[in-house]
N, C-alpha and C positions, 0 to 999 in steps of 0.2 A: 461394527466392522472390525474386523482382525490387521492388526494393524503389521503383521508378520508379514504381509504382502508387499512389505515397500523394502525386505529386508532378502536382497541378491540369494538367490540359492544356489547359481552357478556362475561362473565368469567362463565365457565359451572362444575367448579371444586376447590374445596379449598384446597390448600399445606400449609400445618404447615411447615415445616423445608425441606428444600431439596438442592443440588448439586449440579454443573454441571462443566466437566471439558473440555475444545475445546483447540486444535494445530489449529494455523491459520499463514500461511504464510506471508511473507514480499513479494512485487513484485518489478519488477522492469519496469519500462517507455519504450517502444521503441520509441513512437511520446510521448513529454512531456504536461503536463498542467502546465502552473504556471500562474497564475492570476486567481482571481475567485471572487464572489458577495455571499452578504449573502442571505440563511444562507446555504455555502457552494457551489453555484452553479459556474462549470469552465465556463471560457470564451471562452475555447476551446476544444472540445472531445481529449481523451486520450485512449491509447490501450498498457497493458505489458503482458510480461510473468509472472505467473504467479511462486514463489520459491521453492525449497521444502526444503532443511534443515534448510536455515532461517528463522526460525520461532519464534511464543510466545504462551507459554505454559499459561493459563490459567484458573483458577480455582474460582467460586464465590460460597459460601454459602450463602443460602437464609434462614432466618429465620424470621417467622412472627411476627409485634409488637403485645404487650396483647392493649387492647381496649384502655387501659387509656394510654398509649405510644402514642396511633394513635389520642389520643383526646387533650393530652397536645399542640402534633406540628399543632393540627387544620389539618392534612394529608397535609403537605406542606415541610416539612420536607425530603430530600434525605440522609437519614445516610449509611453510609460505610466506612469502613478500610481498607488501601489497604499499603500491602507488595509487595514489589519489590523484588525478589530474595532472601529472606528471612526476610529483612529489612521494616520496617516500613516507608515509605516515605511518609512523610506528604509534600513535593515539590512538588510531581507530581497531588497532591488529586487536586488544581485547574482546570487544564486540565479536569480531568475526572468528575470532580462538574458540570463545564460546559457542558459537553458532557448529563450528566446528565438531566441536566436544558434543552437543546435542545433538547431530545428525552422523556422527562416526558409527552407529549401529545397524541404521541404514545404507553408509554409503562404508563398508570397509576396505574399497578398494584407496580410500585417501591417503591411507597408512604409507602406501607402497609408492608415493607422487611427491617430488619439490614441486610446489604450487609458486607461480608468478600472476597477481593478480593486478592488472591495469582498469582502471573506473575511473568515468567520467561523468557529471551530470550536466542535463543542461540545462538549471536551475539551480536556487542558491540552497548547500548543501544546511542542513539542521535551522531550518525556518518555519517547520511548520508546513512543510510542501510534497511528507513521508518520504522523505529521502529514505530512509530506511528499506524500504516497503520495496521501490523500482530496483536500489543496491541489493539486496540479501535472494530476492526476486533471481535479477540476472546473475548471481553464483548458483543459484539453484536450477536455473536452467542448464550454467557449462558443465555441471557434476552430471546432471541426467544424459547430457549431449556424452559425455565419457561414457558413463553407465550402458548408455546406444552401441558406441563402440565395440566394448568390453561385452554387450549382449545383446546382438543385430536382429536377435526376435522380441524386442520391446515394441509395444507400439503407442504411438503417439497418445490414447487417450490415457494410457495410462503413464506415458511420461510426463503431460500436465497435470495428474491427479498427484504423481507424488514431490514432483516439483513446486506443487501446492505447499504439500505436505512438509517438504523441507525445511522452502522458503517461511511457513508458520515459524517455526523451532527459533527462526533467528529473530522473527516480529511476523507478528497477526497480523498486521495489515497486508505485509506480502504475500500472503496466500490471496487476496483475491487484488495481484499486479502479471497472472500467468495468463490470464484469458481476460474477454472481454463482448463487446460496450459493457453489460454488467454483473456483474457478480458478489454472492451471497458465500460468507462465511459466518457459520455457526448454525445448529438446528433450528429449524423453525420447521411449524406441520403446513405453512402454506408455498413452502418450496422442497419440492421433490428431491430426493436423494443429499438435501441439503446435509454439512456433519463439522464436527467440530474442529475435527481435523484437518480441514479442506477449503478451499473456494471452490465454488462448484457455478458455470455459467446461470443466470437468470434462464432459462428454461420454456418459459411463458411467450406467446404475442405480444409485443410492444405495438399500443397506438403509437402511429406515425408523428404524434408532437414529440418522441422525445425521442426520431434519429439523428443522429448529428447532432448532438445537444453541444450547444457553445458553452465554455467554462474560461472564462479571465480571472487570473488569477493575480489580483493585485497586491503588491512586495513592499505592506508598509513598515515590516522590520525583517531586512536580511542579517539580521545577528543569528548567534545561537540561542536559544530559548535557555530560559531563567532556570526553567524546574524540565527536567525530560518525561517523554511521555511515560517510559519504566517508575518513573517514582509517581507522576500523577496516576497510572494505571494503579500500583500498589497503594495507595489514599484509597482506594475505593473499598481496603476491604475492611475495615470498620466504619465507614461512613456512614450516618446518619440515614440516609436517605435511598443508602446501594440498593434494598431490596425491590423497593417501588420503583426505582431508575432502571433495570433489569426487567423486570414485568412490562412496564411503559413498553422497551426499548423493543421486546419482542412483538408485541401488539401493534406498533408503528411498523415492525418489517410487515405485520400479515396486509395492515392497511396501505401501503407504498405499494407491496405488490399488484393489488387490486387499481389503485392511481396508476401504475404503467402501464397495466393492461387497458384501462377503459379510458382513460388519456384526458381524466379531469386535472388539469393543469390548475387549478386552481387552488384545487387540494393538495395537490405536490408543493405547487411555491410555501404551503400554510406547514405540512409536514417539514418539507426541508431546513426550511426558518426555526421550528420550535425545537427541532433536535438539535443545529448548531447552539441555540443558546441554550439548555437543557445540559449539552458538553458542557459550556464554560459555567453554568449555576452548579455543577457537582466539581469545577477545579475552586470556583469562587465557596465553596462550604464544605473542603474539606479541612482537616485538621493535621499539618498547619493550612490555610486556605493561601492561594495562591491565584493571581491575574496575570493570562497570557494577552489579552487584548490589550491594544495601547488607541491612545486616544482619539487617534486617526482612522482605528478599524471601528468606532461606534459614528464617527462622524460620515463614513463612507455609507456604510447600514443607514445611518438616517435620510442622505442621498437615494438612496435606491427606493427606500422606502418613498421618498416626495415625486421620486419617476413614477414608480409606478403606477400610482393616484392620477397624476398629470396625464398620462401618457396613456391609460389605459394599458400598460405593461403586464409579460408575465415575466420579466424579470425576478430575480431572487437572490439573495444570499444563501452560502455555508461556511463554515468555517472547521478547519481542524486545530488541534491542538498547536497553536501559536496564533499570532496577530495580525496574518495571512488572511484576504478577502475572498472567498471564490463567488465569483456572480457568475450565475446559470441560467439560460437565456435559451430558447428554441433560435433554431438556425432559422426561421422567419423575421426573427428579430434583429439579426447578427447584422445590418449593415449601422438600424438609429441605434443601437445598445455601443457598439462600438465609439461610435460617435458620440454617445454621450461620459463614456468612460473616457476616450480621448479628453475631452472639455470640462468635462467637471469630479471627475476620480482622481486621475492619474495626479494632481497636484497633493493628494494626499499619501502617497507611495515616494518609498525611500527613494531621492532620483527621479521623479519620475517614471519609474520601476514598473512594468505588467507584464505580464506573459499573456497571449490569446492561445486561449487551448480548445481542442475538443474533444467529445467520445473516440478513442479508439477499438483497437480489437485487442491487443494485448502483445505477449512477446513476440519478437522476430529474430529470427538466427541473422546475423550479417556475413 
């Protein structure tokens, strides 16, 4: 693919001042990515569910510099403010500078905007819950919502393909938080139009066990993580084991795919389970080697695992990168699965800490 198509060839409209406000989801891994080349591309296709009430609220005002503004910074200049939850946070403006910097060739109309950036999650932010992925997600929506504006013959498939595109540049995982239940980023030959570039919808018949798939995500460390996913991602590229974990990684998307379609849940719980830990055996044997799980998210995993024996369950774990639980569960299950998370989980969670979540669809303009 030419990737010259996400890069404006005309602007057919002029906006003084305008707003945009997007909900964008957090997703969660079923086959993981962790390794990737710049700028942003995995080393290996990925495929999740996509979240629904974890999400990030999002809001950017756009207002246009006077001439002599756009002529002092030479139009080179990316100005913006950005609040966190109410809060001024000038820690996180780096991250988003960058993100910035990497999608200025694409989006050139940003040169010419004071940006005011309002976000809010509603989940605990750098835990392991891809805050990243829902946040850079809904900037990459309000940009394409301007983009709309500034060129009222866009259409929508192709303003979630590049708001894919975007949202990648600032973190991989937020290309597949624009659409939804699931979605696949990076090539693989057993999904269509699949690209490196992109999150591109699963495409296929889903057997009916996995609509509405329940996901509790239990919060047994709301801190920030030790080591961030950017330095465990870069670990992977002399690691011992990268090549075979990459190989593995793609052949689990073609076989997941085939488990959604024909709806052996049995094989899904056994895939789901061995790529979470498979994640943390390549953070647990890198160099230097590093453990995001904490005590409490192996004792929860041995829980589920004793349910499911008991119980005849199709109950499951995943995990992403921090010490965050996600148990995934068919919506037939969701009234005992609850119940037993209520009674015997949630005393392992910071607080008493869970969120109940399920498959959504993906962004929403508010």
């Amino acid at each position: 693919m030419n990737i010259s198509e996400f890069i404006p060839q005309e602007i057919t409209k002029e906006i003084e001042n305008t707003s945009f406000t997007w909900q964008t989801p957090s997703n969660i891994a079923l086959v993981k990515y962790w390794g990737k080349t710049n700028p942003q591309i995995p080393k290996n296709a990925s495929i999740s569910f996509t979240l629904n009430n974890c999400h990030t609220i999002t809001t950017v005002d756009f207002q246009k510099k006077s001439k002599s503004e756009l002529d002092a910074t030479s139009y080179t200049q990316i100005d913006f403010d950005l609040f966190f939850e109410g809060k001024k946070k000038e820690e996180f403006k780096p991250k988003i500078a960058e993100f910035f910097k990497r999608v200025q060739a694409y989006c050139p109309y940003i040169f010419d905007y004071k940006m005011t950036i309002n976000s809010e999650n509603s989940f605990p932010h750098s835990s392991g819950i891809a805050s990243s992925a829902s946040g850079l997600s809904a900037i990459a929506m309000c940009l394409m919502s301007l983009e709309k504006q500034l060129n009222p013959a866009l259409e929508n498939e192709f303003i979630n393909k590049k708001a894919s595109f975007l949202a990648r540049l600032g973190s991989g995982s937020a290309s597949r938080s624009i659409e939804g239940p699931l979605v696949v980023w990076g090539k693989n030959s057993s999904v269509e139009d699949s690209s490196d570039l992109f999150g591109v919808k699963f495409n296929k018949k889903v057997a009916a066990i996995f609509n509405n798939y329940q996901d509790a995500i239990l919060l047994v460390d709301k801190g920030e993580k030790q080591v961030s996913s950017t330095v465990g991602h870069n670990l992977m590229n002399n690691h011992a084991y990268a090549k075979v974990r990459f190989e593995d990684a793609n052949k689990n998307l073609e076989n997941m795919a085939m488990i959604l379609q024909n709806g052996d849940v049995k094989a899904f719980v056994s895939l789901v389970e061995s790529e979470a830990l498979t994640l943390h055996a390549m953070m647990m044997t890198s160099h230097p080697y590093f453990i995001l799980m904490k005590p409490n998210t192996l004792k929860i995993i041995d829980k589920i695992w004793q349910y499911r024996v008991e119980n005849e369950s199709n109950i499951c774990f995943t995990l992403d990168a921090g010490a965050n639980v996600h148990v995934l569960y068919p919506e037939n299950e969701k009234e005992s699965v609850n119940a037993f998370i209520a009674k015997e989980l949630a005393v392992f969670c910071q607080n008493n800490q869970y969120i109940l979540d399920n498959v959504g669809l993906g962004a929403k303009q508010l």
